[in-house]
C-alpha positions as CSV (number, residue, x, y, z in Angstrom):
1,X,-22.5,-2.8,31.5
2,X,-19.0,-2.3,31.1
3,X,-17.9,-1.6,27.1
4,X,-14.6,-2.8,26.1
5,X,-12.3,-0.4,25.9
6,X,-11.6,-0.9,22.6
7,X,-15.3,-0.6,21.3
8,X,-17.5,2.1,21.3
9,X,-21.0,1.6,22.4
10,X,-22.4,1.4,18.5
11,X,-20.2,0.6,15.6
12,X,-20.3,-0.8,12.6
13,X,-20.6,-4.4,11.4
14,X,-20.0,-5.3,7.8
15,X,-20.6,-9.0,5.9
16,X,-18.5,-9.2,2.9
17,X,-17.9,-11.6,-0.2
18,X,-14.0,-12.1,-0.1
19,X,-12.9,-11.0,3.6
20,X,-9.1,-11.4,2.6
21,X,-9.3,-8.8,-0.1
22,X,-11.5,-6.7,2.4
23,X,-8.6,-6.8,5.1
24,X,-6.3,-6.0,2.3
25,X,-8.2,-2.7,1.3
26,X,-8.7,-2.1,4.9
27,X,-4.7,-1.9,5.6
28,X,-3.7,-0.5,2.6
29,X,-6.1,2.6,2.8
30,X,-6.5,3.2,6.4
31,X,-3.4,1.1,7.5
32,X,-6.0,-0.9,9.7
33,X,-5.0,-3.6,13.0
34,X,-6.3,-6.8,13.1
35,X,-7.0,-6.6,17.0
36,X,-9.2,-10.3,16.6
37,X,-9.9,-13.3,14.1
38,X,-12.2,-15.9,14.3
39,X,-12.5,-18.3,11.2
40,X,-15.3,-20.9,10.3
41,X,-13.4,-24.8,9.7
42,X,-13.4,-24.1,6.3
43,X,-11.3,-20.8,7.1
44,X,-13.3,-18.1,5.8
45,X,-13.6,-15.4,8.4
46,X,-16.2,-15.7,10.7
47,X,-15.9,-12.4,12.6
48,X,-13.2,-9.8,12.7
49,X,-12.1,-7.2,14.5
50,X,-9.7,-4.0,13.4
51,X,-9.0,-0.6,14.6
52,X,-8.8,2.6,12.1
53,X,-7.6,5.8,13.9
54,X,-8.8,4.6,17.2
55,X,-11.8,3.2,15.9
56,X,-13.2,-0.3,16.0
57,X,-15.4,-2.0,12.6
58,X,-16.4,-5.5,12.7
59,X,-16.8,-7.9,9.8
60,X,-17.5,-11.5,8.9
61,X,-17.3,-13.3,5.2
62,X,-21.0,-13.9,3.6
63,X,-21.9,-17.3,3.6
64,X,-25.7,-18.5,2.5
65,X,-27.1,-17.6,6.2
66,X,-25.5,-14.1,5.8
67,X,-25.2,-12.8,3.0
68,X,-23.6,-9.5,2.0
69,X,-25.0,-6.0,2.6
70,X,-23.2,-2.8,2.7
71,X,-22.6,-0.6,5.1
72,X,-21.7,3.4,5.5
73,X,-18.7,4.5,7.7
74,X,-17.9,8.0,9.1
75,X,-14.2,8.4,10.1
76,X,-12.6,11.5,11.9
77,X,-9.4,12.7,10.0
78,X,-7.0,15.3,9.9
79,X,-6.0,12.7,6.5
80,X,-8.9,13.3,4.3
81,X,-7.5,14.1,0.9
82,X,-4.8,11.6,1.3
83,X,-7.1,8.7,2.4
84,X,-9.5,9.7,-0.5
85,X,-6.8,9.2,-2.5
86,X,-5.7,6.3,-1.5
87,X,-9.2,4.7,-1.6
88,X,-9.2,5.6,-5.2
89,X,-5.8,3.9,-5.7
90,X,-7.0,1.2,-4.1
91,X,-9.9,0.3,-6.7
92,X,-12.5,2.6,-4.7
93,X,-15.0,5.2,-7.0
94,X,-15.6,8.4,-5.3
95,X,-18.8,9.8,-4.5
96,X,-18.2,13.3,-3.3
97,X,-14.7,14.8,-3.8
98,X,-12.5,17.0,-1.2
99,X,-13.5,20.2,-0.5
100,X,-14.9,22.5,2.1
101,X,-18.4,21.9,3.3
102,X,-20.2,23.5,6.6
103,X,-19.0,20.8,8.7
104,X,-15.4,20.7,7.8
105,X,-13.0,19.4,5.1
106,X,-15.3,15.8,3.8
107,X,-14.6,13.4,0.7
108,X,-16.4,9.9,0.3
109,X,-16.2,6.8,-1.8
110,X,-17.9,3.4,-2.4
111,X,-15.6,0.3,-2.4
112,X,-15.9,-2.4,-3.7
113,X,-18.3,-4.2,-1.6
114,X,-20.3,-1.2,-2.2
115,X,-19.7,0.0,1.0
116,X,-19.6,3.4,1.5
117,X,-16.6,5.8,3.6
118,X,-17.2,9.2,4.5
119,X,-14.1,11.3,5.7
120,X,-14.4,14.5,7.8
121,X,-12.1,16.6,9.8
122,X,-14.7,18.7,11.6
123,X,-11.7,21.3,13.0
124,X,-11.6,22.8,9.4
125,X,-15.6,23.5,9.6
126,X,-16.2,27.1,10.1
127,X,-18.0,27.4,13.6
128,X,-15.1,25.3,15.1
């Protein structure tokens, strides 16, 4: 089986109460692409696609058959105070500031879907 090259073979798939202010956090922290939208007829989203530093995430809107769960995200950046920053700005709580840690420069936060994002650039981690 041939992956799309836009996907990766796993990634991650969140459901969501208010998609439209999802896509808006999405952009504004991680200036995220739509790369595909399919809406149910009453046009909530039904599935979406978007790209984050090369990356692919999924999403659809919760509805009664799927209803919303969160969903933990690991993203590689050279960006991770200023996208920690901007999650916070952007109505996020953080879990685990900036710093140093064994494995590089990390922050996280939860958003408001109580989904969590974990930022790492690995080439600041000691044995690298």
């Amino acid at each position: 089986m041939k992956v799309p090259e836009h996907y990766s073979p796993v990634m991650p798939y969140f459901v969501v109460n208010d998609a439209d202010a999802f896509i808006d956090f999405i952009s504004t922290v991680f200036n995220a692409v739509e790369m595909l939208r399919v809406d149910r007829p009453d046009g909530s989203v039904m599935h979406c696609e978007y790209s984050i530093n090369g990356g692919t995430i999924m999403f659809g809107q919760a509805s009664d058959e799927w209803p919303p769960f969160p969903c933990a995200t690991y993203i590689v950046t050279k960006d991770v105070d200023k996208l920690y920053a901007k999650g916070l700005s952007a109505g996020a709580n953080g879990n685990q500031e900036p710093g140093e840690r064994g494995y590089g420069r990390s922050a996280g936060f939860i958003d408001s879907w109580g989904n969590q994002w974990w930022l790492n650039d690995p080439e600041t981690a000691p044995d690298r």
